[in-house]
C-alpha positions in Angstrom: 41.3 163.5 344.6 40.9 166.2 347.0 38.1 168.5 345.8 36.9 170.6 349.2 38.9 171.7 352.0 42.2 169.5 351.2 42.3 168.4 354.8 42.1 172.0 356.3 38.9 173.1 358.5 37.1 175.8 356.9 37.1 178.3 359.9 34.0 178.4 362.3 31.3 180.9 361.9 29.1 181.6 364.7 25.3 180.3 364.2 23.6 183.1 365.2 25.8 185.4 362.8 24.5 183.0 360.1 21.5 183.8 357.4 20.1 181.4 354.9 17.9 183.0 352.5 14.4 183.8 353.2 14.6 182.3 356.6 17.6 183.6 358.1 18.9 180.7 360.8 18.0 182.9 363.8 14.8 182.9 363.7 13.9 180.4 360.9 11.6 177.9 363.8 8.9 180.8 363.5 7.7 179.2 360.0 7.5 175.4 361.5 3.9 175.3 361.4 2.8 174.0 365.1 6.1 174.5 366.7 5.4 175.5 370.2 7.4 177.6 372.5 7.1 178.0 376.7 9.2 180.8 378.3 9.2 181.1 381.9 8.3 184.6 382.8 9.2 186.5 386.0 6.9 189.9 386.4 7.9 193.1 388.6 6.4 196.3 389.9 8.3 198.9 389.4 5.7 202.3 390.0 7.4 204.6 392.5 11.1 203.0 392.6 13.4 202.2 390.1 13.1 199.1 387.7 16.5 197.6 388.6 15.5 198.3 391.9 11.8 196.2 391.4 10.3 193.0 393.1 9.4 190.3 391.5 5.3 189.9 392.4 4.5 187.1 389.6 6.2 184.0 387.9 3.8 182.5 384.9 5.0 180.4 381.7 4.6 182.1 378.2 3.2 180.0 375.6 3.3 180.7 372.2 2.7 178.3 369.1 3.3 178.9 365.2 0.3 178.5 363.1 -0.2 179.1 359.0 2.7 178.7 358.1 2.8 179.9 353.8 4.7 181.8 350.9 4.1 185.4 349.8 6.2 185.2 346.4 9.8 184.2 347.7 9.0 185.5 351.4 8.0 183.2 354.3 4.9 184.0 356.6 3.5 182.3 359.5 0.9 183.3 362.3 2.8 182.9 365.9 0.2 183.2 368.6 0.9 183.7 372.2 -0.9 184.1 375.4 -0.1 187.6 375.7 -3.6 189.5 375.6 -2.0 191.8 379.0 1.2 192.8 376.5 -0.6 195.8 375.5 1.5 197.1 372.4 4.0 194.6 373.0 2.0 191.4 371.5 4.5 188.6 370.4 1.1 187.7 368.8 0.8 188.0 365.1 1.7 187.5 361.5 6.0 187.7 361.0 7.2 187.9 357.2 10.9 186.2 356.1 13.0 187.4 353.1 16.3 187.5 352.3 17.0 190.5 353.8 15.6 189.7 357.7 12.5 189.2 359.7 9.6 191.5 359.9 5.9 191.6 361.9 3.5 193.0 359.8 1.2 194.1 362.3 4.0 196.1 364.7 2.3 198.8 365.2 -1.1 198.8 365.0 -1.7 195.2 366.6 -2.6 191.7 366.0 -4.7 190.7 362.5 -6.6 187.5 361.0 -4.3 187.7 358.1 -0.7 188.8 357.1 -1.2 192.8 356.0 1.2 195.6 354.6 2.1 197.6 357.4 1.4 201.3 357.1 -1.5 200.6 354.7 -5.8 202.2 355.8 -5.5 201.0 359.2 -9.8 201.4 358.8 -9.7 198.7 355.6 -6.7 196.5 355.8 -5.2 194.3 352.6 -3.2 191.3 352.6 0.1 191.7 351.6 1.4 190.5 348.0 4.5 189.4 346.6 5.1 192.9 344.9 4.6 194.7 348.1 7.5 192.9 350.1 10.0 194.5 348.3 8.6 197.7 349.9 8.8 196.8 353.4 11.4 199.4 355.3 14.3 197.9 356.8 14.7 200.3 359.6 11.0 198.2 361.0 13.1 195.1 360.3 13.7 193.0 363.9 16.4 191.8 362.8 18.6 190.8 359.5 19.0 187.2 358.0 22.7 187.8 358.7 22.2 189.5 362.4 24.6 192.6 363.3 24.4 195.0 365.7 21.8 198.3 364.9 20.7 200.8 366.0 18.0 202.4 364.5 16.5 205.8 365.3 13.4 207.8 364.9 12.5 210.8 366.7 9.4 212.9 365.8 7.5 209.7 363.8 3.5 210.4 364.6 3.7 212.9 367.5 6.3 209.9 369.4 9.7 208.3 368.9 11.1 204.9 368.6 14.1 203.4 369.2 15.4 199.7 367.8 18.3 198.4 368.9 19.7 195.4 367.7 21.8 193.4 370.2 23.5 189.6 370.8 22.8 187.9 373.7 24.7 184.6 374.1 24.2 182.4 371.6 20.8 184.2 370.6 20.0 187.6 368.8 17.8 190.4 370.3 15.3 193.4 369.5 15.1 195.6 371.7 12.1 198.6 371.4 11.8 201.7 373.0 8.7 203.9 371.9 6.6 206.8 373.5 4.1 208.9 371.8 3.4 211.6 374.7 3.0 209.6 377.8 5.2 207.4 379.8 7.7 204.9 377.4 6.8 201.2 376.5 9.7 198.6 376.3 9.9 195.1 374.7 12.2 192.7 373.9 11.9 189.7 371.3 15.0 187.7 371.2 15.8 184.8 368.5 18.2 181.8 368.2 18.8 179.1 365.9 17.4 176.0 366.1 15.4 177.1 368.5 13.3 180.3 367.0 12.3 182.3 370.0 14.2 182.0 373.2 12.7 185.0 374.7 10.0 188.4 375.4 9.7 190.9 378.1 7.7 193.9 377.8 7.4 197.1 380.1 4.9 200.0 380.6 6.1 202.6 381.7 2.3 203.8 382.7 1.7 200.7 384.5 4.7 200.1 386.3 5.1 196.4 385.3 7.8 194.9 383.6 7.7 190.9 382.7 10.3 189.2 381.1 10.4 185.6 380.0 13.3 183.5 379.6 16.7 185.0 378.3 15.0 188.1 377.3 17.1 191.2 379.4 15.5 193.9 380.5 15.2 197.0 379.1 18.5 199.3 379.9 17.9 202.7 378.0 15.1 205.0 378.3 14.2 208.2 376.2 16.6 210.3 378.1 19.9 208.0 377.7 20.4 206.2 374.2 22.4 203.5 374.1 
């Protein structure tokens, strides 16, 4: 008796267009507990030329681990830590929260923590999130969904800056791309995801320093506050 499929394929749906649950397939090797990553990073100077036009002046190996891997309700958290202490503002480092909806890092704006917090909460007297606060979590700070499409997302004006998420596939993997500036020169980075294999790769740029690294697939960069992709 034929009870699935009758003989006929079902039809193929790409991995990395895929989401499971509270893990989401993309990204769901962030919440192994000790799975280990190295990305081979290239690193340009770029102050006084243009970045496509920049040399590269450093070649170093990213190495990230996850770490405390746990639950928050139905959510999944883990600590990934990296050696990225130069990434100023652009820290792979720190506590990443899973639901069903996508993949978030609690501490995106206001840097690495000892424990998983509530974005946006006293940033003088920080509290680890709950289960009933991870309904709250905005989705336009999401990195990306548990069923990855392209975004775009917005925000001009937020705190005296901007900053601009964009939401983009690249191969077989997924990537975030940020844009953000609050008065001074712009800040880039890139985190990009694929399943299987969690994180693939990072770059970062400052637009003050006139460095730009990027470590394995991660691209770099290619809109600025002046031209929105």
């Amino acid at each position: 008796m034929c009870l699935i499929g009758c003989g006929v394929a079902p039809a193929a749906t790409p991995p990395a267009n895929r989401g499971e649950a509270a893990t989401g397939r993309t990204y769901a090797a962030l919440f192994e507990s000790g799975r280990t990553w190295e990305l081979p990073c290239e690193t340009r100077a770029y102050l006084g030329s243009r970045r496509e036009d920049a040399k590269v002046t450093e070649r170093t190996t990213l190495h990230c681990r996850s770490l405390d891997a746990q639950t928050v309700g139905a959510a999944k958290v883990a600590h990934v830590t990296c050696d990225d202490d130069i990434w100023v503002d652009a820290q792979l480092t720190g506590w990443y929260l899973a639901d069903a909806r996508g993949l978030w890092k609690l501490d995106n704006e206001v840097g690495p923590q000892d424990m998983p917090i509530m974005p946006g909460g006293d940033p003088d007297h920080h509290e680890r999130i709950t289960a009933a606060d991870v309904p709250k979590l905005r989705e336009d700070h999401m990195l990306v969904a548990a069923n990855p499409a392209a975004r775009k997302i917005d925000e001009p004006g937020i705190a005296e800056g901007m900053r601009l998420i964009v939401d983009v596939p690249v191969d077989a993997a997924w990537c975030v791309r940020q844009v953000s500036s609050y008065g001074g020169a712009p800040n880039w980075r890139a985190f990009c995801y694929e399943d299987g294999k969690g994180l693939v790769g990072a770059s970062y740029a400052n637009g003050e320093q006139g460095r730009d690294t990027r470590c394995g697939i991660a691209p770099m960069a290619e809109f600025d506050l002046g031209r929105r992709p």
